[in-house]
N, C-alpha and C positions, 0 to 999 in steps of 0.2 A: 585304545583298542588294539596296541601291537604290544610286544615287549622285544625290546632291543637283545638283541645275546652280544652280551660284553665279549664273553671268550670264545670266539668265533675257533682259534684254533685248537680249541677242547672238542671241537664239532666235526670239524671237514678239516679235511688236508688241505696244506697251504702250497702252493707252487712252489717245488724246490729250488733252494736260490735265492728266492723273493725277501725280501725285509720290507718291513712297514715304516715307514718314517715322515717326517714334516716334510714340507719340498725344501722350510727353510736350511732344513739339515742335510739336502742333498749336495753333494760339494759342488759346487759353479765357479765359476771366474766370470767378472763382468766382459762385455763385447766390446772388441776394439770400437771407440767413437766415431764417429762419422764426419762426414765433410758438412750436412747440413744442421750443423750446429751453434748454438751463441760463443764457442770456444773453440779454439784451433783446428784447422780440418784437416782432417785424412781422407783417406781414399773410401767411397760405398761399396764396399765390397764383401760384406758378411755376408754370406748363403742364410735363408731361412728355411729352417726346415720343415715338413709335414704338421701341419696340427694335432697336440697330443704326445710328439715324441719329444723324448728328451731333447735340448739344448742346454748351454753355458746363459744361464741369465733369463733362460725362458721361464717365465713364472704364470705362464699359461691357468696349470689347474693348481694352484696355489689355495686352494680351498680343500682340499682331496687329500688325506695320506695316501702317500703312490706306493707302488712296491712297481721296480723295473727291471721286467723278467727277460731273458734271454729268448727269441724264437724254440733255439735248439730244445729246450725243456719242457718235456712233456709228464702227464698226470693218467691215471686210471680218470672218466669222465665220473663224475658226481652224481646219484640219479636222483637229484634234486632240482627243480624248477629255478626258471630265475625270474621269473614274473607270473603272475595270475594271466592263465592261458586265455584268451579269448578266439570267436573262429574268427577265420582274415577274412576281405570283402571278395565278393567276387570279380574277376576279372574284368575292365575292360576296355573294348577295342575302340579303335578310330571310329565307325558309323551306328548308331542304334544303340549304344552304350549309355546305361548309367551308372554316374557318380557318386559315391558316400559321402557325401562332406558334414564335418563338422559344425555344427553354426556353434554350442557350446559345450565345450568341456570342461574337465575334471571337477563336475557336478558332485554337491555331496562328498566330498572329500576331505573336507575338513568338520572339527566338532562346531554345532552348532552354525552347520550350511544354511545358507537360504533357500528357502524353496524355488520352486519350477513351476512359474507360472504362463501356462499356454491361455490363447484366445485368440478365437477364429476373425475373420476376418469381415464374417458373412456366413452365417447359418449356424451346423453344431458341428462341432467336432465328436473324431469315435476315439476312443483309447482301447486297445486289448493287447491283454497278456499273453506269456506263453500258455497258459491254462486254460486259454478260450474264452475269458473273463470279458464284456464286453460293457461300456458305458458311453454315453454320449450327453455332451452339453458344448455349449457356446466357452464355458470356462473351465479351465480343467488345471486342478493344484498339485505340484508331487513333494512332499516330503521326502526325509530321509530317517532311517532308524538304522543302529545296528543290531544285527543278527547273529549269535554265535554258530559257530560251524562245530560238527559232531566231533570231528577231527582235527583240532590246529593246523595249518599250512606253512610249513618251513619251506623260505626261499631264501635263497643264496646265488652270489653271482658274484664278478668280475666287472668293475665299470671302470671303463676310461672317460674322459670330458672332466667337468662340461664345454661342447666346442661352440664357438660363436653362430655355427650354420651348421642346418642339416647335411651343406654340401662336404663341408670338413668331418660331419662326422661318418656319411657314409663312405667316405675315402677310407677311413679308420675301418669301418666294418668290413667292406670288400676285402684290405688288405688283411686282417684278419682270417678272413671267409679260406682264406689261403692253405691254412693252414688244418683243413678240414674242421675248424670250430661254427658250430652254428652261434653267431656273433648279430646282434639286431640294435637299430636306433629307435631310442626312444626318447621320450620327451617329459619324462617326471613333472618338469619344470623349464629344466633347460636341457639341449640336445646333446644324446650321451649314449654310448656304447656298451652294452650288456654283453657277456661272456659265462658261460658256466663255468663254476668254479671248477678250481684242479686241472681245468684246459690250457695250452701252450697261448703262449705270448708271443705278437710279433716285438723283434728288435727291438730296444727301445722307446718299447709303447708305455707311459705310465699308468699302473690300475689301481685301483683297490680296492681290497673285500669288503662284501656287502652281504648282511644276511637278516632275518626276520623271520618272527615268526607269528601268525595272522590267526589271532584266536577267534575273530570276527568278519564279518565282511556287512559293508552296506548297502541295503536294499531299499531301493523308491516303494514309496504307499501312496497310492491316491485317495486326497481329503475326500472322502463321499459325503453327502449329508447325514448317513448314519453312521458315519465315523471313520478314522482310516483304516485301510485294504493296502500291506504288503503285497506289492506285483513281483509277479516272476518275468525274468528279462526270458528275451529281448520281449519290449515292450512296443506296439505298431500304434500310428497315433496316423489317421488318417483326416484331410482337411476339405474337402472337396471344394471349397471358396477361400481356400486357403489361410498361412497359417500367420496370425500378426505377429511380425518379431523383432525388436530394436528399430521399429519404424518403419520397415518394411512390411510385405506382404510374399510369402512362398510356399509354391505350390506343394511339394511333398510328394509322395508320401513321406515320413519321418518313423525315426528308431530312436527308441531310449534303450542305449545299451553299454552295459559294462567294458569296462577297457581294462588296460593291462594293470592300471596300479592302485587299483581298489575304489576306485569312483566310476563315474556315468559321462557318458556323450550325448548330450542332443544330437543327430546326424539327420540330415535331410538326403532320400534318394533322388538325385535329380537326372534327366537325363541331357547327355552332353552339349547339345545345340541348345538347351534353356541356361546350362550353368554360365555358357559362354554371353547370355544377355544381360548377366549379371557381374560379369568381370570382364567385357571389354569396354565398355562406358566410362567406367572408373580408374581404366589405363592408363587410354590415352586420348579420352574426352572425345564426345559423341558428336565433336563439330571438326572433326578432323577429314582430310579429302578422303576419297573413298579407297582411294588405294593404298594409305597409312593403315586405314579401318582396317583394311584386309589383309594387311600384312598382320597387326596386332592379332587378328582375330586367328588367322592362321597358328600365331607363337600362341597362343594362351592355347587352345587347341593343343598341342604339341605341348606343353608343356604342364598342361593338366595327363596327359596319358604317360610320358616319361617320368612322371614322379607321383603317380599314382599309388608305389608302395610307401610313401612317404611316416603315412600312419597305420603300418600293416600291422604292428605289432599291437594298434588297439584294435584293429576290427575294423578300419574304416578308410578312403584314401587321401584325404585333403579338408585341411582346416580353412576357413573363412578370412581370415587376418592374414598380416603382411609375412606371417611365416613359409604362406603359400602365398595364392594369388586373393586379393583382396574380394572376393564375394559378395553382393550387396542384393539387394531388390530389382530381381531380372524383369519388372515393368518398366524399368527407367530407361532400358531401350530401346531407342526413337525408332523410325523406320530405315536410317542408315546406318545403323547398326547389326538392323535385321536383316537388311539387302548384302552387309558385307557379309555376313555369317550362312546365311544361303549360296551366297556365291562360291563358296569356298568349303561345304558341306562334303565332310569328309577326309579332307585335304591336310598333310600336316607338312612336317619337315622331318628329314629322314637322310640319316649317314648309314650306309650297309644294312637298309632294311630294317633299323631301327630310330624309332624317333627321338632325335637330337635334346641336346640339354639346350632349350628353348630359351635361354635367360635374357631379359631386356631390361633398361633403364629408361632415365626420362632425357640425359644427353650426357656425353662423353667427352663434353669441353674441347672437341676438335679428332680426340686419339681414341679408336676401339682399345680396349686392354683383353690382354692375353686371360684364360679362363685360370691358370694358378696365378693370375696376377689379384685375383679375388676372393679365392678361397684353394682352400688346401686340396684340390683335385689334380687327378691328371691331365697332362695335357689334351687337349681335345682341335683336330685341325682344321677344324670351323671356326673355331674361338683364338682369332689371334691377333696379335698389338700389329694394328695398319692405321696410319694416317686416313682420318675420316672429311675429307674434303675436295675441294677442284683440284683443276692440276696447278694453279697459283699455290694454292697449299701444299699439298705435296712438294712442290721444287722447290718450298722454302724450310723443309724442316724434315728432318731425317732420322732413323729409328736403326737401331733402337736408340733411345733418350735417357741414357742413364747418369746423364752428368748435370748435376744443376744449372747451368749455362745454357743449357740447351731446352730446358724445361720452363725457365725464365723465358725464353725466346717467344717459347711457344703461346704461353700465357698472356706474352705482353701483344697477341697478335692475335686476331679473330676475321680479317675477310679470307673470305672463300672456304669457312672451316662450312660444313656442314650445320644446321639447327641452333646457331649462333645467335638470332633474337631470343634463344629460351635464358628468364632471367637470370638462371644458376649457371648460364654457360661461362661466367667469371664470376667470382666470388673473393669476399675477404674476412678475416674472423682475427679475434684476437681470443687470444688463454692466456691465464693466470696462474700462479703453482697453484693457488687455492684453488681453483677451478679441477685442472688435470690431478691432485690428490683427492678431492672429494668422488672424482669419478673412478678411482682407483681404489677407493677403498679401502681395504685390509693392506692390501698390498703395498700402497705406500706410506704404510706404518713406521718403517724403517726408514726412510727417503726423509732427509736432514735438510733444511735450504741453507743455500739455495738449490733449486732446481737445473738439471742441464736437459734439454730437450734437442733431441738429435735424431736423425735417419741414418738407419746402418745401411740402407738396399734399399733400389729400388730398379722396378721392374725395365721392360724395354718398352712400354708406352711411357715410360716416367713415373709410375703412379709409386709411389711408398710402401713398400713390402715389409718392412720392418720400422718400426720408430721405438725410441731408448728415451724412458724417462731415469735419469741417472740423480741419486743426488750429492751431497757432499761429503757425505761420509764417508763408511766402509761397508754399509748395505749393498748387496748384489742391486743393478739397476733392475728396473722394469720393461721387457721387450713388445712393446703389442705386434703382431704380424697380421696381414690381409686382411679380412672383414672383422677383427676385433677388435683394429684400431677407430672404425668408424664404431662398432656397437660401446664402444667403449668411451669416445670424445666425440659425444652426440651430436657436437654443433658443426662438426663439420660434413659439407654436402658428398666429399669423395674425395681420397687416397691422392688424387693430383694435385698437389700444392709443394710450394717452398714455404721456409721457415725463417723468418729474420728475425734477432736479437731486441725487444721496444723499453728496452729497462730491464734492472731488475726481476727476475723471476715474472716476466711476461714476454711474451711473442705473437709479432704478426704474421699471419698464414695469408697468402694470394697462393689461391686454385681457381681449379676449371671443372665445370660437370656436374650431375648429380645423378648418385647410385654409382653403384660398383664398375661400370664403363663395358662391360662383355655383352658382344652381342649387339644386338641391335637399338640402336636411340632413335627414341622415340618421337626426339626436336628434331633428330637429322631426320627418319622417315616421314613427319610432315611438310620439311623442308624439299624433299626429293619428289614427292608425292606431286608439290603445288607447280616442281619444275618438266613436271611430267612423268619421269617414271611412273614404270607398272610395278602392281604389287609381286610377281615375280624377278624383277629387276632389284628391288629396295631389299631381297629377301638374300638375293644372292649377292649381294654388297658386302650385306654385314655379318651373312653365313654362308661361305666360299665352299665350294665343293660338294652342299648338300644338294636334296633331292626334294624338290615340289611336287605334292600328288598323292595320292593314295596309295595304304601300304594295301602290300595282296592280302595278309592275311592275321586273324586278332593281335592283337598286338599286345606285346609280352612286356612290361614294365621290368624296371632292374630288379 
């Protein structure tokens, strides 16, 4: 349905300066080695830089021909799109607000999709088009066809990624944004930075062009019994007993509507005190005391509305899955679930009158971690590496923790830490080369054994900010940095570990914690909760300097 334009720069002008090339052919020098490794130590000391920008060894987006443009270099703007425009959701705020969320996406998007199959839960459901087109039944089936368009649709653009997290790639977008480029994250697949062509480049941002041209577009038909009916989007699917879906049941109303890369969204509009019965149960478990409940309920709260642009560029503001907050069947919500969500109606978390990057885990193995200790973001002075314990813990262990001795220490000690019955608060793993090359992929196509596994940095909680898979050749290593180490070496629960030598191209890892560590955990808040703290006590713990309470007025997402 597309056809590729090979000779992109027969088409549009290319960023002056720019070269297209492999990453393998970008010149690097490997990263001095680290102290935490099976071979001789040096000092941790290498800086890691921003996600996306060039380094010596970063093999980041190694998938990507980049071209690395200078900031300074500017272009006439291109008046070509860079995606199939869709309208954004409507905004909204802290109280009476509702939600877009995706239950599924990119529907239809490939040849020969499966259908879309709806059924009510209890009674009929209604389906109508933009046309006014109206049906009703208990089952309701959508195909897909394609449709030729009057006029082909030439898109073109500038894409940086793919980054491990939404957070690293809106860091990318913002600092783009700088440069008066309208620059947007999206999510093709994996999360990525869009730019119109011929637009200025920040510093040492890697990109590369991307263009197409869309002789078709796919459109949902609903199977009728006499036969199928092309719908014109957006398509309103209404449930009044609601709608059965992966096991649940949810209220709706619902949207079958196009997004930005040529397929469909399921999207449920929910409003926000129901979303929240649906994603605080599967947090932090509906048997937790009432003042952990209220602290969660509070961050999920707060952190559905400060990343509510998350999916602006399809139409819609939060997906279901662990890319946002986990979403499920808001019946499962006992009665203290309800009580903490009422009690706290309205109420977020808020730095300068805007609602806070709300991020929580499940425990932090004893140590909060700083918010670029997790992802490629700014600093933010709520989110910072503090010793998460009494004052037995504290007076025995001091930060920052950048030297492996001291991280050992910590590890091999758990009274008075904070959420220390949780069973990932210590943890141990072993890797294999075969293991760490198979999850690498392409990338360790070149990586000869044996294998050297090493930390170049780490943060001032302790946690691993960079790790070097190196091998013995004269292949440039492999660098993972902050949350691509975990998306990338699945088995381990979080960035806080040391690394000892077990043979041969294998190693043992003792860590502490699970998830990223920023913010507030969720073993210490039922840990706090059972010693009595208040849920504004638990809140200011583990987010110093913010604000408890209601904003004055709608609230503006990034």
């Amino acid at each position: 349905m597309r056809f590729r334009l090979l000779a992109l720069a027969l088409l549009f002008p290319m960023v002056a300066g720019c070269r297209a090339a492999d990453v393998g052919s970008v010149p690097a020098t490997p990263t001095t080695p680290a102290s935490e490794s099976s071979s001789a130590p040096v000092p941790e000391d290498t800086p890691a830089p921003p996600d996306g920008f060039a380094q010596d060894g970063d093999a980041e987006d190694s998938d990507a021909q980049d071209s690395v443009a200078p900031a300074s270099v500017a272009q006439d703007s291109v008046a070509i799109p860079t995606h199939q425009v869709v309208p954004p959701p409507p905004q909204p705020n802290a109280t009476g607000s509702t939600l877009w969320v995706a239950l599924a996406d990119h529907l239809g998007g490939q040849p020969k999709a499966p259908v879309l199959r709806l059924q009510s839960a209890a009674g009929p459901l209604t389906l109508r088009d933009a046309r006014g087109r109206e049906w009703t039944d208990a089952r309701l089936t959508i195909s897909w066809r394609s449709a030729p368009l009057d006029t082909p649709l030439t898109l073109a653009r500038q894409v940086a990624g793919p980054f491990a997290s939404f957070e690293s790639a809106d860091r990318v977008a913002r600092r783009w944004r700088t440069l008066g480029v309208e620059a947007l994250v999206a999510h093709p697949g994996e999360w990525e930075v869009w730019a119109p062509l011929g637009s200025a480049v920040p510093d040492g941002l890697r990109v590369r062009q991307w263009s197409d041209v869309i002789p078709s577009v796919v459109k949902p038909v609903f199977e009728a019994a006499e036969g199928g009916i092309t719908l014109e989007a957006p398509v309103q699917i209404e449930a009044p007993q609601g709608l059965r879906w992966k096991g649940g049941v949810y209220g709706g109303p619902f949207r079958l509507q196009a997004d930005a890369y040529g397929s469909w969204t399921l999207v449920e509009q929910v409003p926000l005190e129901r979303y929240l019965e649906g994603v605080v149960p599967h947090e932090i478990g509906a048997g937790s005391p009432a003042a952990a409940l209220r602290a969660q309920t509070v961050l999920a709260r707060t952190w559905a509305l400060a990343n509510s642009h998350r999916f602006r560029i399809d139409g819609y503001h939060l997906c279901s899955d662990t890319q946002c907050q986990v979403y499920s069947d808001p019946r499962q919500a006992g009665a203290a679930v309800r009580q903490a969500i009422a009690a706290t109606t309205g109420r977020l978390l808020s730095w300068q009158g805007t609602p806070i990057s709300a991020v929580y885990h499940a425990t932090n193995g004893g140590v909060m971690a700083a918010g670029p200790e997790a992802w490629a973001m700014d600093p933010a002075p709520y989110l910072k590496a503090e010793l998460d314990g009494d004052s037995g813990w504290v007076g025995r262990h001091r930060l920052p923790m950048q030297q492996r001795a001291a991280v050992n220490a910590l590890l091999a000690d758990r009274s008075g830490a904070y959420g220390a019955d949780h069973p990932l608060f210590r943890w141990t793993r072993s890797l294999t080369a075969t293991e760490i090359r198979q999850a690498l992929g392409a990338e360790a196509s070149g990586l000869t054994l044996p294998l050297e596994l090493s930390v170049l940095e780490r943060g001032a909680s302790g946690r691993v900010l960079a790790l070097q898979v190196a091998g013995s050749g004269d292949a440039l290593p492999v660098v993972l940095r902050l949350d691509r180490i975990r998306r990338t070496l699945r088995r381990l629960p979080s960035t806080l570990f040391v690394i000892d030598a077990d043979g041969p191209n294998r190693w043992f890892l003792r860590g502490g914690g699970f998830g990223h560590g920023a913010g507030l955990s969720q073993a210490g808040a039922i840990d706090l909760a059972w010693r009595g703290w208040t849920t504004e006590a638990i809140l200011a713990h583990y987010y110093p300097g913010t604000v408890y309470g209601p904003l004055p007025a709608a609230v503006q997402s990034p």
